[in-house]
N, C-alpha and C positions, 0 to 999 in steps of 0.2 A: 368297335371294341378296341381294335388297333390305335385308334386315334387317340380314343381316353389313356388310351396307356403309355402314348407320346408326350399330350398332354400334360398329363400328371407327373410325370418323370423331368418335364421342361419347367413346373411351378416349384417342384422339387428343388432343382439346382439354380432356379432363382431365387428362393429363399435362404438356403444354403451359401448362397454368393453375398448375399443381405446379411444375413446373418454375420460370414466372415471379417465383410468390412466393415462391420459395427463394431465387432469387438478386434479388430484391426485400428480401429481409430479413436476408441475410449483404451486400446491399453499405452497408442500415443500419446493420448492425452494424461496418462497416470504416467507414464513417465516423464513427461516434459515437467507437471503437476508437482512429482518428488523430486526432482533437479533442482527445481527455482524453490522448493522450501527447505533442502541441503544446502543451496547456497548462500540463501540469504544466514542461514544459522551459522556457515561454516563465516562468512564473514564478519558478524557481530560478534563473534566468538576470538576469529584469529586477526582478520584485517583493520576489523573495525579500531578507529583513535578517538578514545580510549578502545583497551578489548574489553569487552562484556561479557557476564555470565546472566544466566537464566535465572530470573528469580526465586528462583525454587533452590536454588544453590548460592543463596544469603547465607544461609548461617554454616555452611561450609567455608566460608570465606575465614581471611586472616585480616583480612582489611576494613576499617573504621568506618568507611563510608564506600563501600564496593557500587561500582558504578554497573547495574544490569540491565537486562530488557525484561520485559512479559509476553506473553504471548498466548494468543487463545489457538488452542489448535495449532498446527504449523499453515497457515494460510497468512494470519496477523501477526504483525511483528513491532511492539512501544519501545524506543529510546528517549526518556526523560532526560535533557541535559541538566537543567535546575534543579532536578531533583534535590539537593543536598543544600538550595540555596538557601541561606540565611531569612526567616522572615516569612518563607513558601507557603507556610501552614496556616499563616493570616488571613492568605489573600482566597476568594471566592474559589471555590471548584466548579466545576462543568459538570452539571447531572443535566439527564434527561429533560427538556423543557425550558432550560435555561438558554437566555441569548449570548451569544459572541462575536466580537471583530477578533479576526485573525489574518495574517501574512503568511501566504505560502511559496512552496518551489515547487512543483513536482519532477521527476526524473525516470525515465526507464531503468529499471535496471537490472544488470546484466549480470556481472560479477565483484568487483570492483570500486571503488568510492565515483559513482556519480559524475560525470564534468557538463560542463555547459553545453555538449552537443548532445547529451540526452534529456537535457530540458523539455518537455513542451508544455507547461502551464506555472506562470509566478504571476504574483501582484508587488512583487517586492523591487526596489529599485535597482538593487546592487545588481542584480542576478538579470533584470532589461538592460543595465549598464554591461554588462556582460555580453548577452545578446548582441546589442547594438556594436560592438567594439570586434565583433564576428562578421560586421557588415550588413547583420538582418535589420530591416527598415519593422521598428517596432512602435511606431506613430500609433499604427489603426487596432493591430492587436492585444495591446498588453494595455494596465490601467494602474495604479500605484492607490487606490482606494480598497480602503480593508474590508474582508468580505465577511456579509453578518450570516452569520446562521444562526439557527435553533435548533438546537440536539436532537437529536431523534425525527427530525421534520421530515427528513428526506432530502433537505438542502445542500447534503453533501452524502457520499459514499456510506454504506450502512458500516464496512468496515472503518471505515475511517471514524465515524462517527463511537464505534465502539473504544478504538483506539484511544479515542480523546475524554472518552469520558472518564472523571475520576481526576483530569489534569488540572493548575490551578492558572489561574490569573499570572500571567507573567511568563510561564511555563515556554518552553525551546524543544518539541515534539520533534523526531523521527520515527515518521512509521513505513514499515516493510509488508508490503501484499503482494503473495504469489497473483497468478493472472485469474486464478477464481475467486478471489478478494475484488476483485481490481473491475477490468471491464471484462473480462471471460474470456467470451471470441468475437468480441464486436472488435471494430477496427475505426477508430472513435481519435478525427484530427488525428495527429501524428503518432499513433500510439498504435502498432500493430495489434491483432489479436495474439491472445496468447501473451499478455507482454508482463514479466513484473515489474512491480513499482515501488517509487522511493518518495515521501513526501515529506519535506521539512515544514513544520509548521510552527508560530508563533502566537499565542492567545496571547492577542492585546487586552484585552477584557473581557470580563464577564457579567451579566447581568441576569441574577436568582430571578423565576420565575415568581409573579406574584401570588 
């Protein structure tokens, strides 16, 4: 009887100890979570060149063609640069099922506007040209050929893919993912877990699905 009651008293405070550092490490996780989706907001808001407002606060504006972002949830975060380009409404849009080449950068990020030491993934020249000018041998890892996708396929990030869709042919993309957008808690090539992210993208074209 003594035993059982040792026992049960010892499964007691191991689950009790389970328990604490569960919700010891999802309330880390919500706040590391609301930091990186405060930041990313506080800086398309205040840092960002241009500043941005949220589009939901278009017609608040006083300005002709106010430059903003969208965002689903605070996880995802679109900067359209072209947006206001001349001509924009012509060209193909990106739905679901449709093909694209696009040029990217991607970036960790932190606080801050981005620089070439939080790179780890381009296809783009300028930004290997970058790279290499840092002294990294980028022969075997990097490629300057434009990478095709199809929406929705899975060929790229589900966020990312959400981000993009709606954009047109032509189109100069920045999008912002906290790290539950992004890769989570994998630790994926040089990208810590936990990490948020900054992708500039370029739709070179688009091809409507048949």
């Amino acid at each position: 009887m003594y035993m059982n009651r040792v026992w049960n008293i010892a499964i007691m405070i191991a689950v009790v100890a389970a328990t604490a550092l569960f919700v010891s490490c999802k309330n880390e996780t919500d706040t590391q979570l609301n930091t990186q989706q405060s930041t990313i907001q506080k800086y398309l808001e205040n840092s960002h060149q241009p500043r941005l407002i949220a589009e939901e606060e278009i017609a608040n504006s006083l300005e002709n063609e106010p430059q903003f972002y969208t965002h689903w949830g605070l996880d995802i975060f679109r900067y359209i640069s072209t947006y206001y380009a001349e001509g924009r409404s012509d060209k193909p849009s990106l739905e679901a099922g449709d093909k694209a080449a696009i040029s990217y950068t991607a970036y960790i990020f932190k606080s801050g506007t981005p620089t070439t030491a939080d790179m780890f993934a381009t296809n783009e020249q300028e930004s290997i040209d970058a790279l290499t000018a840092q002294g990294l041998n980028t022969t075997y890892e990097w490629t300057t050929e434009p990478m095709e996708i199809t929406l929705g396929s899975g060929d790229i990030l589900d966020s990312l893919a959400t981000a993009l869709e709606g954009c047109h042919e032509g189109d100069s993309v920045e999008v912002y993912l906290t790290f539950e957008a992004a890769y989570g808690n994998k630790y994926i090539g040089k990208v810590p877990p936990k990490s948020a992210q900054m992708w500039k993208i370029n739709i070179i074209s688009v091809t409507k699905k048949q």
